[in-house]
N, C-alpha and C positions, 0 to 999 in steps of 0.2 A: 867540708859539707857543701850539699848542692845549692846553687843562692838561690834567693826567693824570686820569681819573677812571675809577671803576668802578658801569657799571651792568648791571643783570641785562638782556638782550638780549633780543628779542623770537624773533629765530631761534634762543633757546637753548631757549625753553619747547615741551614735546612738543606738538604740533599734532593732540591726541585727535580733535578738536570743530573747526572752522572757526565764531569765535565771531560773525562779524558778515557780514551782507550783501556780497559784493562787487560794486565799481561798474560795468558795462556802459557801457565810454566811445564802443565803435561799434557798431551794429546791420544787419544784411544780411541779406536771406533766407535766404545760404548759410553764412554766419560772427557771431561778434561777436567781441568784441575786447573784452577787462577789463585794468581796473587792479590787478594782481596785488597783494598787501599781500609787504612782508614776513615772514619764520619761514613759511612755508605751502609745503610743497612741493609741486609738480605730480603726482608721483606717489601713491598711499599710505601708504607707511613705513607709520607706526603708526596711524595714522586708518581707519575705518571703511569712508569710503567718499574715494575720488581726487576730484579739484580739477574736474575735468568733471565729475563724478557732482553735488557740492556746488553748481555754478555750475547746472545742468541744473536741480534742484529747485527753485532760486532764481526760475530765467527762465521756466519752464514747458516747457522744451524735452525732447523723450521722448529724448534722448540728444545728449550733445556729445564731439565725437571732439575730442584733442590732438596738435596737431600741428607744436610744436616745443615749447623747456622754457626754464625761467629756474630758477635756484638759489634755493634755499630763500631765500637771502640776499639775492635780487633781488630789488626790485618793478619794478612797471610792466604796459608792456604784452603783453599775454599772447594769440593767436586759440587759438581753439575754433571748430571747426567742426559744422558744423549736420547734415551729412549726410556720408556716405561717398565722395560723388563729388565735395566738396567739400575734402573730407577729403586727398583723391587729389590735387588738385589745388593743395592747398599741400604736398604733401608733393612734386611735380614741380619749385615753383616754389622751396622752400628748397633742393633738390640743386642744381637748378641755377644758383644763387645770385642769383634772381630780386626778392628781397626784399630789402630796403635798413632795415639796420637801426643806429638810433642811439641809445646809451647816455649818461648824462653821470654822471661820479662822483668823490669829493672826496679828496684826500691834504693831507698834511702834510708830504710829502719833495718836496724840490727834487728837479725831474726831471733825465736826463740831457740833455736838448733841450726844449724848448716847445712842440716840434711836426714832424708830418713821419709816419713808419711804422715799426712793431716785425713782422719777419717773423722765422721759424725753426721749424724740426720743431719737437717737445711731446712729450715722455719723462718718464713716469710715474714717481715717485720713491714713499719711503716714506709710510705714512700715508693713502696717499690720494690725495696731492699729485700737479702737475705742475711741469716745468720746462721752460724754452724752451732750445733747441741753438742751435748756431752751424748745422747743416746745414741744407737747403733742399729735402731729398724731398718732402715734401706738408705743408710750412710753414702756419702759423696766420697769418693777414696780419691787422694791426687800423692802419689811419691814426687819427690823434689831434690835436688841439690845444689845448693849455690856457693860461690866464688864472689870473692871481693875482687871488681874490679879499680880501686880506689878509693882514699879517701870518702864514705859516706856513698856508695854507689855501686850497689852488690848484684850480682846479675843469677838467675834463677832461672835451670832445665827443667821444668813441670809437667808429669806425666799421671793424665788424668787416668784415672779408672771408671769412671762410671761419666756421663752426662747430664750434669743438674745443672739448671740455672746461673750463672755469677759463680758459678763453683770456683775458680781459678781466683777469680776476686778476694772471693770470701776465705779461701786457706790462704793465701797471701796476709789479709789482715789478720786471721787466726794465730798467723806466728808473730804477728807484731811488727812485718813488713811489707804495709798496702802498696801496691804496685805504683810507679811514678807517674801520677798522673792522674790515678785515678778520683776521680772528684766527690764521687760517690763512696767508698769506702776507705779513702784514704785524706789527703789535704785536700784542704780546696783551695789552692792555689793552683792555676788553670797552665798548664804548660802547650808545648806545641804539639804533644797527643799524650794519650793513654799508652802507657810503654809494655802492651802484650802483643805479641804475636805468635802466627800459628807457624809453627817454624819444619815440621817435619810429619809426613804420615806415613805407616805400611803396615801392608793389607797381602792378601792374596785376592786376585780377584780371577774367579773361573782358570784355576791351576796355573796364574800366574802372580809371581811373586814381584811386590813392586814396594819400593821406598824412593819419595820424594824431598826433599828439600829444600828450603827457599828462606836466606838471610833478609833481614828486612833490609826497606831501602827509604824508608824516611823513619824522621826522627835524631835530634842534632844529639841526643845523651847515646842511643844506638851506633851511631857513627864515631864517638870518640874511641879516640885511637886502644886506647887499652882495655875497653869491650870490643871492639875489632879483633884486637888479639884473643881475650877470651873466646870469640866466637868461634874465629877459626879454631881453637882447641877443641871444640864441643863435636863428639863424633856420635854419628849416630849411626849403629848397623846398620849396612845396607843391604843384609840378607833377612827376610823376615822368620820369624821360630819357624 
């Protein structure tokens, strides 16, 4: 089993300042696409200036539009788009669930299956929080399958189907294995992050076909050696349908 430990979290610290360069893993004349860090949220909260405004100044770009989001608690990958008509046209392609997106991220609870799909409505509870229903009006769909990477430490490919809220959180704890870290729907004991990341996306974008990729790069349970190895096993097409 994983020990118990307490460390100060990096999504816990207020994100005044965005303190390091972030990395540009695709480049397009209408998009790029970063590896979002953990603690950074897309929006402004308490920061000066938003996650576009910070990325813009970085790239030299006279303005980057957002056009979807990842929790403070997330990393990975993250578009931005370059222009407005660009803009437009991922915000068509995520309604209409054109984008194929895939998560991988780490528990400590034996799930209730190893693999298969968590579907059901998403009703806001206190705090903040969500929780998954047994109904099926306009259900959150996410198929899954996970591997033991060791003793008490099982590592999970999460492919959402629809975009709700803590979706990825919430079927996480639905099968009875809240994601490592998470403080919110799982322990609250505070580790060195929340163990989800956005790990792969593909799309077509204006008749071209594209699949990206990006293993994460922090997080000390991520980097042990035998989720390293599962990682490399994890393939993901890199042709899209």
């Amino acid at each position: 089993m994983l020990p118990k430990e307490t460390i100060t979290s990096k999504a816990d610290i207020a994100d005044a300042d965005i303190p390091e360069p972030i990395a540009v893993v695709y480049r397009h004349p209408d998009f790029i696409v970063i590896d979002k860090p953990i603690g950074i949220s897309v929006h402004k909260d308490q920061q000066l200036s938003g996650l576009p405004d910070w990325v813009a100044q970085q790239t030299g770009d006279a303005k980057l539009w957002l056009v979807h989001r990842l929790d403070k608690i997330t990393s990975g990958l993250l578009i931005l788009a370059c222009n407005s008509a660009a803009a437009a046209e991922f915000s068509r392609l995520f309604q209409t669930h054109k984008i194929e997106k895939h998560y991988i991220a780490l528990s400590s609870g034996k799930p209730k299956k190893k693999q298969g799909m968590v579907a059901g409505d998403m009703a806001k509870t206190r705090n903040g929080s969500w929780k998954l229903c047994r109904s099926q009006t306009n259900p959150a769909v996410t198929r899954f399958h996970s591997v033991l990477c060791e003793p008490g430490l099982r590592l999970f490919h999460l492919m959402p189907k629809s975009g709700k809220t803590h979706q990825l959180r919430v079927a996480m704890k639905s099968l009875g294995s809240p994601i490592l870290g998470d403080q919110r729907y799982g322990d609250k004991t505070a580790l060195d992050r929340t163990y989800l990341h956005a790990y792969a996306l593909k799309f077509e974008y204006r008749g071209e076909k594209i699949a990206i990729t990006q293993l994460p790069s922090s997080g000390k349970y991520f980097l042990r050696a035998e989720v390293q190895r599962q990682l490399v096993r994890l393939t993901i097409d890199c042709t899209t349908d």
